[in-house]
C-alpha positions in Angstrom: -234.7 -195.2 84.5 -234.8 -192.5 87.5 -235.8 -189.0 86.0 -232.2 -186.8 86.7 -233.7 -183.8 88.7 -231.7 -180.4 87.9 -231.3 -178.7 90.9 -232.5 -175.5 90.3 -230.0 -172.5 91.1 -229.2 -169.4 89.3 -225.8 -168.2 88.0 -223.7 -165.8 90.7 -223.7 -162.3 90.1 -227.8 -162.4 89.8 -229.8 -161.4 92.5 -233.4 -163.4 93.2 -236.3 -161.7 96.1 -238.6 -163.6 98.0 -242.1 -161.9 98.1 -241.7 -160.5 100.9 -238.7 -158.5 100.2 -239.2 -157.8 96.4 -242.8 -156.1 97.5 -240.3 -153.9 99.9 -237.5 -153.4 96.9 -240.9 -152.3 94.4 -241.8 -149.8 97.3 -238.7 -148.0 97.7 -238.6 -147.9 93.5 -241.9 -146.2 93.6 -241.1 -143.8 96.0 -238.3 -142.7 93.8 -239.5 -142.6 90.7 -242.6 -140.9 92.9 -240.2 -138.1 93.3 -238.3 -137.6 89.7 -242.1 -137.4 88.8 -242.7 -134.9 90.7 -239.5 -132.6 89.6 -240.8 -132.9 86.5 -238.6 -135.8 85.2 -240.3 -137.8 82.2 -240.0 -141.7 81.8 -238.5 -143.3 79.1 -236.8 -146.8 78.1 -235.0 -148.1 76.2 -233.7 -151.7 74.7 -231.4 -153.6 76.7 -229.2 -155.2 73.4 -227.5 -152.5 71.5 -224.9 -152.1 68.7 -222.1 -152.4 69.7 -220.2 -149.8 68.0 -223.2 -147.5 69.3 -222.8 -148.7 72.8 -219.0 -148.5 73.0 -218.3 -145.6 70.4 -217.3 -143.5 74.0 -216.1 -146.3 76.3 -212.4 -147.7 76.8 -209.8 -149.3 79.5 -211.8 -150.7 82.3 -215.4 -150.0 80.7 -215.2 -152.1 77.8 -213.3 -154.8 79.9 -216.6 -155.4 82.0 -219.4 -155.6 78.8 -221.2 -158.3 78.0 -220.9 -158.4 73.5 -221.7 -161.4 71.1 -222.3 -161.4 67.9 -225.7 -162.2 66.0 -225.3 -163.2 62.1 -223.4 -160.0 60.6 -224.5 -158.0 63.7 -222.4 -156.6 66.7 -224.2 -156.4 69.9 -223.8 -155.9 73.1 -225.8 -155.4 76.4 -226.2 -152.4 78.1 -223.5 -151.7 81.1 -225.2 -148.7 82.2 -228.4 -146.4 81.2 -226.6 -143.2 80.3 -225.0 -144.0 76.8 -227.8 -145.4 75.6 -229.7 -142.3 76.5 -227.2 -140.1 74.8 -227.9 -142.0 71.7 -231.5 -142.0 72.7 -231.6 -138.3 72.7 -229.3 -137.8 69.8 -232.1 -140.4 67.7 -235.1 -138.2 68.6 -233.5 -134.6 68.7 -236.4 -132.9 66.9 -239.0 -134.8 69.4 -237.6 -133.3 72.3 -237.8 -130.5 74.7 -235.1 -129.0 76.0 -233.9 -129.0 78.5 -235.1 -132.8 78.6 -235.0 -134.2 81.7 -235.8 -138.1 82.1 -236.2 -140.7 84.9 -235.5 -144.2 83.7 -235.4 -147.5 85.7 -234.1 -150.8 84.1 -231.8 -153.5 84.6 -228.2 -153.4 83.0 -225.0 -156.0 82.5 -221.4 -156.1 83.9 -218.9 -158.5 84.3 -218.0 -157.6 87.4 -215.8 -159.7 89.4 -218.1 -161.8 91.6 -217.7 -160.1 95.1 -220.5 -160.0 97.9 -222.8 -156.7 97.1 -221.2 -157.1 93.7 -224.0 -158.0 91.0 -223.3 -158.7 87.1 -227.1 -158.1 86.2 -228.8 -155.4 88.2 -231.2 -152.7 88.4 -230.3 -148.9 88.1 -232.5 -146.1 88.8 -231.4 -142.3 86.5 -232.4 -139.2 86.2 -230.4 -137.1 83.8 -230.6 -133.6 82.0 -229.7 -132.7 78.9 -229.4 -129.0 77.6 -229.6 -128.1 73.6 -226.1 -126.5 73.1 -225.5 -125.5 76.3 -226.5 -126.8 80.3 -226.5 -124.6 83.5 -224.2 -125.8 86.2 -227.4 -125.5 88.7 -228.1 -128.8 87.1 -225.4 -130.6 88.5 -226.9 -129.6 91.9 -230.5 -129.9 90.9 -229.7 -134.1 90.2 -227.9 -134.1 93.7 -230.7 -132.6 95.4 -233.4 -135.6 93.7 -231.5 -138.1 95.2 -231.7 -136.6 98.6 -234.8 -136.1 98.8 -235.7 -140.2 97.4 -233.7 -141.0 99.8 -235.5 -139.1 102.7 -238.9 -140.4 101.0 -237.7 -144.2 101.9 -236.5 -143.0 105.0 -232.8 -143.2 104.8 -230.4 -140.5 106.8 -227.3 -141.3 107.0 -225.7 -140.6 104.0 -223.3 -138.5 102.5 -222.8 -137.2 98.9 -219.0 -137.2 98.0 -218.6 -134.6 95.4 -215.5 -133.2 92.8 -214.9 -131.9 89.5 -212.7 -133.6 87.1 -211.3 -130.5 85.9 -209.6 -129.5 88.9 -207.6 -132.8 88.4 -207.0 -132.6 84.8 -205.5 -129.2 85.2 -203.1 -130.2 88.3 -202.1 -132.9 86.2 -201.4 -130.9 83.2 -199.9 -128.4 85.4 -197.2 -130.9 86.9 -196.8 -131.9 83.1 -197.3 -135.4 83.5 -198.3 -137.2 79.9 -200.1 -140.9 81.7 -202.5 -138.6 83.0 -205.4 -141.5 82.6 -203.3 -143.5 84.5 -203.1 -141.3 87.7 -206.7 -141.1 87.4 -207.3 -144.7 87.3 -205.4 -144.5 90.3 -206.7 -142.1 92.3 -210.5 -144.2 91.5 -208.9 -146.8 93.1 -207.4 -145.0 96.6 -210.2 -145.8 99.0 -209.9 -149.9 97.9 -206.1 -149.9 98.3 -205.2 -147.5 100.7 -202.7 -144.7 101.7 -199.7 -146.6 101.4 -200.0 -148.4 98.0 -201.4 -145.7 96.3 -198.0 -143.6 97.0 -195.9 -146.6 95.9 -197.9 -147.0 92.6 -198.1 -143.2 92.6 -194.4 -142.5 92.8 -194.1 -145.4 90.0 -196.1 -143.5 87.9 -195.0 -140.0 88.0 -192.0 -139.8 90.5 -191.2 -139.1 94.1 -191.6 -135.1 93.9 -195.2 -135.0 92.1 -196.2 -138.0 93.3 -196.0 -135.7 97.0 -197.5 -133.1 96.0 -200.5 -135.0 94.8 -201.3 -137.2 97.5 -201.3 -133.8 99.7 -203.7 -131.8 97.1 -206.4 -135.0 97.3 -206.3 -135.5 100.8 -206.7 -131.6 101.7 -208.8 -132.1 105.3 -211.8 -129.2 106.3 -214.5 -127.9 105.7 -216.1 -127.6 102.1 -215.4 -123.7 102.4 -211.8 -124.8 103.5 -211.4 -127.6 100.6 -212.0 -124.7 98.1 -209.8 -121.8 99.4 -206.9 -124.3 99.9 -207.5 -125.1 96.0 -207.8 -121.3 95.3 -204.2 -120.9 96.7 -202.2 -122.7 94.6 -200.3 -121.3 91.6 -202.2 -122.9 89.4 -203.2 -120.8 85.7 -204.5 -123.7 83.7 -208.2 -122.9 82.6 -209.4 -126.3 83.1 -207.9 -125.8 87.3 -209.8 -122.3 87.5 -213.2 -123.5 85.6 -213.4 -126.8 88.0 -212.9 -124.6 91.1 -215.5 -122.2 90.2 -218.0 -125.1 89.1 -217.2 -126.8 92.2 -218.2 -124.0 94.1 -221.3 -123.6 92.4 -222.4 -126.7 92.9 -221.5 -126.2 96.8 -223.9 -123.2 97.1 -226.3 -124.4 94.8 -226.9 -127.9 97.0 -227.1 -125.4 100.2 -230.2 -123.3 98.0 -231.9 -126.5 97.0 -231.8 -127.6 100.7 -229.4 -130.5 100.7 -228.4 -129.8 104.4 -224.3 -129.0 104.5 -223.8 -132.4 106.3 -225.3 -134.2 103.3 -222.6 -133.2 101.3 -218.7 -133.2 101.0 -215.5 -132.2 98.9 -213.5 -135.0 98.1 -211.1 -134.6 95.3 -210.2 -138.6 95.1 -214.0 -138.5 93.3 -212.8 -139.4 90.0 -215.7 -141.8 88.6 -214.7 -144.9 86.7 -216.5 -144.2 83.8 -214.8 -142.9 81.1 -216.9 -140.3 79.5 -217.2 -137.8 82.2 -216.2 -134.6 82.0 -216.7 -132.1 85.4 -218.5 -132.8 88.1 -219.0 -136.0 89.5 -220.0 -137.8 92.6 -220.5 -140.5 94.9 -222.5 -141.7 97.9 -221.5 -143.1 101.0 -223.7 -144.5 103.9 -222.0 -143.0 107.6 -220.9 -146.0 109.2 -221.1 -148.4 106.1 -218.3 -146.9 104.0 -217.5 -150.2 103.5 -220.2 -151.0 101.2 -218.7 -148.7 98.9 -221.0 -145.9 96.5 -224.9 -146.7 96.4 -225.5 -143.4 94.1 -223.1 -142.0 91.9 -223.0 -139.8 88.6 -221.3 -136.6 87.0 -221.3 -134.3 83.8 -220.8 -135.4 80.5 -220.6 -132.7 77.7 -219.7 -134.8 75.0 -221.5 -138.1 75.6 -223.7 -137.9 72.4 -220.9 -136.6 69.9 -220.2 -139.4 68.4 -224.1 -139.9 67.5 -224.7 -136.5 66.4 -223.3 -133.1 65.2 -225.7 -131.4 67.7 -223.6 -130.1 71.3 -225.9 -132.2 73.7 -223.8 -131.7 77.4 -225.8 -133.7 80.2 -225.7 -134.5 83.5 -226.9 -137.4 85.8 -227.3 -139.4 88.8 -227.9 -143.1 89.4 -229.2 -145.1 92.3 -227.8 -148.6 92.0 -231.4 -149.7 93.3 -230.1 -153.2 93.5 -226.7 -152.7 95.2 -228.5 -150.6 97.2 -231.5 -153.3 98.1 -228.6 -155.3 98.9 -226.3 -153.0 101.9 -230.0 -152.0 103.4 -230.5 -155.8 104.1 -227.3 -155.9 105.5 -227.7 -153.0 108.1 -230.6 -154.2 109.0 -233.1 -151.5 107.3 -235.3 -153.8 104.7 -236.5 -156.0 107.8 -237.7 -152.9 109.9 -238.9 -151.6 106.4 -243.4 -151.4 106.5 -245.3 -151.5 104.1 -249.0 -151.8 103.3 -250.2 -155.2 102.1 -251.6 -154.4 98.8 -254.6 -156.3 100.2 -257.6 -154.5 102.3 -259.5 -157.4 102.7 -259.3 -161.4 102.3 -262.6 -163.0 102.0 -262.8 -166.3 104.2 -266.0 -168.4 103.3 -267.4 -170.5 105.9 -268.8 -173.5 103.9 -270.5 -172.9 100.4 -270.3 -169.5 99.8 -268.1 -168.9 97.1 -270.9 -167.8 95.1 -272.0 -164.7 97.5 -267.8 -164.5 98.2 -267.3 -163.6 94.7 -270.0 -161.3 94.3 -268.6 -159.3 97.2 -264.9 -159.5 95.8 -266.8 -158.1 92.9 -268.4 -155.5 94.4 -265.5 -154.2 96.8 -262.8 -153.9 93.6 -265.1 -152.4 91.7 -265.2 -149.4 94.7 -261.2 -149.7 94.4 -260.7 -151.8 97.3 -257.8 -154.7 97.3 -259.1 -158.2 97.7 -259.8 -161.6 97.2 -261.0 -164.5 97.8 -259.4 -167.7 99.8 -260.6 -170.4 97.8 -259.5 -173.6 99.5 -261.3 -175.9 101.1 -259.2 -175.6 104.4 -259.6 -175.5 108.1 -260.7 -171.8 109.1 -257.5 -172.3 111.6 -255.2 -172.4 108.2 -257.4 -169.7 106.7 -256.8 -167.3 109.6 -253.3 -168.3 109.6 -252.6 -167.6 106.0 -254.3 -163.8 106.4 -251.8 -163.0 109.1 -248.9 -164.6 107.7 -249.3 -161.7 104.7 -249.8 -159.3 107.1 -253.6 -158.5 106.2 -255.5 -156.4 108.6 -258.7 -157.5 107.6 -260.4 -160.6 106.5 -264.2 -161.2 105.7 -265.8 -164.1 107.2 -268.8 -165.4 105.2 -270.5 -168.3 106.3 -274.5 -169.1 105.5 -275.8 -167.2 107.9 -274.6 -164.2 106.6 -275.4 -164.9 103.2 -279.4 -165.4 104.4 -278.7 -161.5 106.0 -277.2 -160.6 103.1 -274.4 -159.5 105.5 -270.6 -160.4 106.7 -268.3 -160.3 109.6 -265.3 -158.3 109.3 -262.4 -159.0 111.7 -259.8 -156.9 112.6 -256.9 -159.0 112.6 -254.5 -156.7 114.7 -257.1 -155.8 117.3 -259.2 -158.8 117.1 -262.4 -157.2 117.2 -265.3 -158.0 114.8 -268.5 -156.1 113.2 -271.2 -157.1 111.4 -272.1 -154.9 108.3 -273.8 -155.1 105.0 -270.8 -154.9 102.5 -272.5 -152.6 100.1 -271.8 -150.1 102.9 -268.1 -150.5 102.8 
């Protein structure tokens, strides 16, 4: 009987790099994480399978809609949709370990079911840095955050971006101003605004909360200016809830606080349809456009939470945090074009080529070279030096060492530069 072959695939929703590319996606990760490092973030993980009631003690509506739970025996589990709760728990769990204000960096891969939709992945990589404050957390923070992912994404070279930024307050307090009771649902809907446009939104809007409110809401979150204009527009209205007046000062402390960390004023913008999915923030919050790629959607997003970890611990631990969607992100800079004009260094210096039977004095100079720190190997097939030369420029390495047996009797090699195609002769102890 004929062997049935399984043709091999992997489920949608998942994404899968050639070399090439997934050397380029661990570069641009390293240069991140090479900057949280340097603000003084510390790493941390933590396990991708939770409890469930742990995992979704602060989640609701469309959150818990999207997770990915089963059960195990007696136990409740469920996988991680994002990396924020289960740092909350994290930080509630070791309390009297940590220094506060604690501020972490954590990459790792997390679950959604998320309607499969190009760009749209149901497993994929997030990149965080958050802050937590013992009791109490300075608004600077929410800037600080901002101003990490600016600078990652100058270090990989991206410009044209804009951070989208709010407060959830302001909206709460309009809304409880206007006396409206479904205020979750108005804020579901206004998440929404950018995927179903003008029109719909004021239909569904009026639906919601009538004709007259409905108005004078679509006008508040579309107010047009500058961030300076946004603000005083805001400061106008006859609004005296607390939660209005605390959002618009927060807001503009954020605002001046980017402009001191040097997030150029370009880089940033007021926009009050910022709502944030997620259920358990609480002020600020934010999103990230690409100029000319809108369409794409947020590659960086995040907000405030001041009561994420309360139903871990009796302890007031507020936070605040940003995430790249690394793989999202991986995924609109192929599309614009940026991963293929994207250089990196081959993590190779040299690849030894020996010229009939000299493996021998090839391995003692791979031996030698990595012990000075050097990247390299040895090509160890018995192929045409055509194929060999071939294979060194297909993975783009600049040099390769040619050893036949006359080099071996000088106790010497050839080194050939494969981008200028010049060679010298050298003793390799020397290199």
């Amino acid at each position: 009987m004929k062997k049935s072959i399984i043709k091999p695939s992997i489920l949608a929703g998942f994404m899968e790099l050639l070399p090439d590319e997934q050397e380029k996606f661990n570069d641009i990760v390293d240069k991140i994480i090479g900057v949280y490092k340097n603000n003084g973030c510390l790493s941390i993980d933590t396990p991708i399978i939770e409890k469930a009631d742990v995992l979704l003690a602060k989640s609701g509506g469309e959150t818990e809609k999207q997770v990915y739970s089963f059960q195990k025996g007696k136990n409740n589990l469920a996988l991680r949709f994002d990396l924020t709760v289960p740092f909350a728990r994290y930080v509630a769990q070791y309390y009297n370990d940590l220094i506060f204000p604690f501020r972490r960096y954590q990459i790792g891969k997390v679950y959604r079911g998320e309607k499969n939709q190009k760009g749209r992945y149901r497993e994929f990589y997030q990149c965080d840095v958050d802050v937590i404050g013992k009791g109490k957390l300075s608004i600077n923070n929410d800037a600080w955050v901002i101003s990490l992912a600016s600078k990652a994404f100058k270090k990989i070279g991206l410009t044209n971006y804009e951070f989208q930024v709010s407060n959830r307050k302001i909206l709460k307090g309009i809304l409880d101003e206007l006396d409206i009771d479904n205020a979750s649902d108005v804020m579901i809907l206004i998440d929404k605004y950018d995927k179903i446009g003008e029109k719909l939104f004021k239909d569904e809007l009026t639906n919601i909360i009538g004709n007259e409110k409905s108005e004078y809401l679509n006008n508040l979150v579309n107010i047009k200016g500058t961030n300076e204009k946004i603000l005083e527009e805001l400061l106008k209205l006859d609004i005296k809830n607390d939660y209005f007046i605390e959002g618009i000062k927060d807001l503009g402390q954020v605002k001046s606080m980017l402009e001191v960390l040097g997030v150029a004023r370009e880089e940033f913008r007021i926009n009050l349809k910022i709502i944030r999915g997620l259920d358990y923030y609480t002020g600020t919050v934010f999103e990230t456009i690409l100029i000319g790629n809108e369409n794409y959607g947020s590659i960086c997003s995040g907000g405030r939470y001041d009561n994420l970890a309360e139903n871990y611990t009796e302890n007031i631990l507020p936070g605040v945090g940003i995430c790249i969607g690394i793989t999202r992100l991986f995924f609109v800079l192929k599309e614009i074009g940026f991963v293929e004009k994207y250089k990196i260094k081959s993590n190779l210096d040299y690849l030894i080529i020996p010229i009939g039977d000299t493996i021998d004095y090839c391995s003692k100079i791979m031996k030698c070279l990595q012990e000075k720190g050097y990247g390299v190997t040895v090509y160890f097939e018995e192929d045409s030096l055509k194929k060999k030369m071939s294979y060194a420029n297909k993975l783009d390495i600049e040099n390769v060492i040619l050893v036949g047996e006359d080099e071996v009797l000088k106790n010497k090699v050839r080194i050939k530069n494969m981008k200028l195609g010049n060679e010298i002769e050298i003793n390799y102890e020397e290199l």
